[in-house]
N, C-alpha and C positions, 0 to 999 in steps of 0.2 A: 251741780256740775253736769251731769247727765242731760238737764235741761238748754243747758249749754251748748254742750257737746251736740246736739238735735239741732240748735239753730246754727250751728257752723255746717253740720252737713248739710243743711236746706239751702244754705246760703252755696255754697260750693256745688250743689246739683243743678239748681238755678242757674248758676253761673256758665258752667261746663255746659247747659243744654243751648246757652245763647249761643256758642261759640261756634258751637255746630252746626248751626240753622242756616240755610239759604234768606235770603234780605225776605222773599215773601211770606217767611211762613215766622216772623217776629213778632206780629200782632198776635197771632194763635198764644206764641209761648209768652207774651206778657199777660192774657188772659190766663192762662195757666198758672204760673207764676203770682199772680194775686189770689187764684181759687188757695194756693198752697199756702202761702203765708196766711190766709185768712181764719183756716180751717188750724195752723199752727197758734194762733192768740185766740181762739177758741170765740173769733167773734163773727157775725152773721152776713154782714155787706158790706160792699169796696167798691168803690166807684174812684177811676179814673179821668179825668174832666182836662178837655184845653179849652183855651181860651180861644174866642176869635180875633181877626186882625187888629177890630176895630174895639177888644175889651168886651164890647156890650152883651157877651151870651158866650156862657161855658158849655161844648158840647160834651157830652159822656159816651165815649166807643169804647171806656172799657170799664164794664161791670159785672157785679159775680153776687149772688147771693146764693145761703143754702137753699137745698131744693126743698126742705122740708120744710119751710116758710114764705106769705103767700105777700107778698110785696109788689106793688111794679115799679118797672124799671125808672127811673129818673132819666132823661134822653137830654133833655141842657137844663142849665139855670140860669135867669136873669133876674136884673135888677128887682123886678116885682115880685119873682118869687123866691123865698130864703134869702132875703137882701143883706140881713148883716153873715150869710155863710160866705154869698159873695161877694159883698165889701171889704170881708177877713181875707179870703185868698187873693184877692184883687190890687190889696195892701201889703201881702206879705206875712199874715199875722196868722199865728197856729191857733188851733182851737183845741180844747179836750177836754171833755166834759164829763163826769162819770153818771149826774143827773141834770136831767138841762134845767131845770131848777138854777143851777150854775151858770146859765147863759145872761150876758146884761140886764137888766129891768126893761130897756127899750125894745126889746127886741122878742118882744111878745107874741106878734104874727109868726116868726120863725118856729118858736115855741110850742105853737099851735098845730104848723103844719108837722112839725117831724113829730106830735106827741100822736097825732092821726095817723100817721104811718107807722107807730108803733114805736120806733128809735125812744131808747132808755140813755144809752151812752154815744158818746162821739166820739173819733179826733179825725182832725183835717193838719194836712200836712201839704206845704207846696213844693215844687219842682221848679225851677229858675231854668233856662236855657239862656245862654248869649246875655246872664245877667237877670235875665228879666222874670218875672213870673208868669208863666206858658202850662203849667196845667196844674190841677190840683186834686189832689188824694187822700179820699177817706173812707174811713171803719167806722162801723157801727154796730149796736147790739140791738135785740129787740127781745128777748126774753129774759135779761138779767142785767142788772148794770157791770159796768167793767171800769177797774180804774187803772186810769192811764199812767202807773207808776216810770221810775226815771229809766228803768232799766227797757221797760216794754218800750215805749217812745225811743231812745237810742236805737235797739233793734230796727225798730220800723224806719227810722232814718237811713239806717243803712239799706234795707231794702230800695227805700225812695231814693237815693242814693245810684244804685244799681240801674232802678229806674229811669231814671236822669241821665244818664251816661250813654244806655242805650237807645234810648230817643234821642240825644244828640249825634250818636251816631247812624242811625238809621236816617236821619235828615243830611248828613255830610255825604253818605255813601249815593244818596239820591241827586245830589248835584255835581259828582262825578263823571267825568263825561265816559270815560274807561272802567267798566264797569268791574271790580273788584271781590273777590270774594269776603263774603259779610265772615268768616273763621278769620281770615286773614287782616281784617281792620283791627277785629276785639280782642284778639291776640296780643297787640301791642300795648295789652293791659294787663294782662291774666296776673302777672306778677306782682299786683295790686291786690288780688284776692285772699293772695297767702298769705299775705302781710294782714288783713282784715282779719285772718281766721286765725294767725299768733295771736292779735293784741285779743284776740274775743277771749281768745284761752286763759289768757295774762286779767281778765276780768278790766280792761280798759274801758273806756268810753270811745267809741268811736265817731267821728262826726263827719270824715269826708271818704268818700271809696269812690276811684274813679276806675271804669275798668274798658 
């Protein structure tokens, strides 16, 4: 319960810090906002990745590893590299791996590259805008494996969730010709949150939070 109780307030701190944020300082707090959850499932890297217009090449502007681990950053991925991490997000298709031992037989190179950068466990989770799939988000461990049980994954949905909501709205507010304040858009949700943080209580599965 306790445990619980932790990710309803994280979830409800996060929430309350978007609403208050002027439109340009929203990329700061979604880097922030994956340092916290990250550091909350006690795993090591998150990388958030969109896609380009044209599909061909996921860039990553928002990423976070501990400091105490010596990694570099991933800046995009394409076809050639991590092809089937990209061909999974690209399809729509989750990943979570607790050893990549677990990853298809084909998919050997990919295997190769993240067992080099240390990565023990994964998951990838996408983000749809307007339908589609527009960027994609993952955790990873590198000193211990982690397994992706139902309850951790729910959690992290609703994060991605959150995530999702406010990149949709951060792109609505930008083609506003009247410029609006960014409290006053995400407001028109907040009522959504409460309602996420009864059913967490209620021990639900939660699968859509729009805020």
């Amino acid at each position: 319960m306790g445990k619980n109780i932790s990710f309803e307030l994280l979830l409800g701190e996060l929430s309350s810090e978007l609403v208050k944020l002027p439109l340009d300082s929203v990329d700061a707090a979604i880097l922030s906002g994956l340092k916290r959850i990250l550091e909350f499932f006690d795993v090591y890297l998150r990388h958030l990745g969109k896609f380009t217009k044209d599909q061909s090449k996921i860039i990553v502007p928002y990423f976070y590893s501990r400091p105490e681990i010596e990694i570099p950053q991933i800046t995009d991925l394409v076809v050639g590299y991590l092809s089937f991490v990209f061909e999974s997000i690209k399809n729509d298709e989750k990943i979570a791996v607790q050893h990549l031992s677990e990853l298809p037989e084909h998919t050997k190179h990919d295997r190769e590259v993240l067992a080099k950068m240390g990565i023990k466990s994964m998951l990838v989770l996408l983000l749809k805008i307007e339908k589609f799939v527009q960027y994609g988000l993952s955790l990873s461990t590198v000193r211990k494996h982690h397994e992706w049980d139902k309850q951790t994954i729910n959690r992290i949905q609703i994060h991605r969730n959150i995530l999702t909501n406010v990149i949709q709205r951060k792109l609505a507010l930008k083609q506003i010709p009247e410029e609006k304040e960014w409290s006053e858009v995400v407001m028109e949700g907040m009522l959504q949150i409460t309602y996420v943080l009864d059913e967490l209580r209620k021990g639900c599965v939660i699968k859509t939070l729009r805020i």
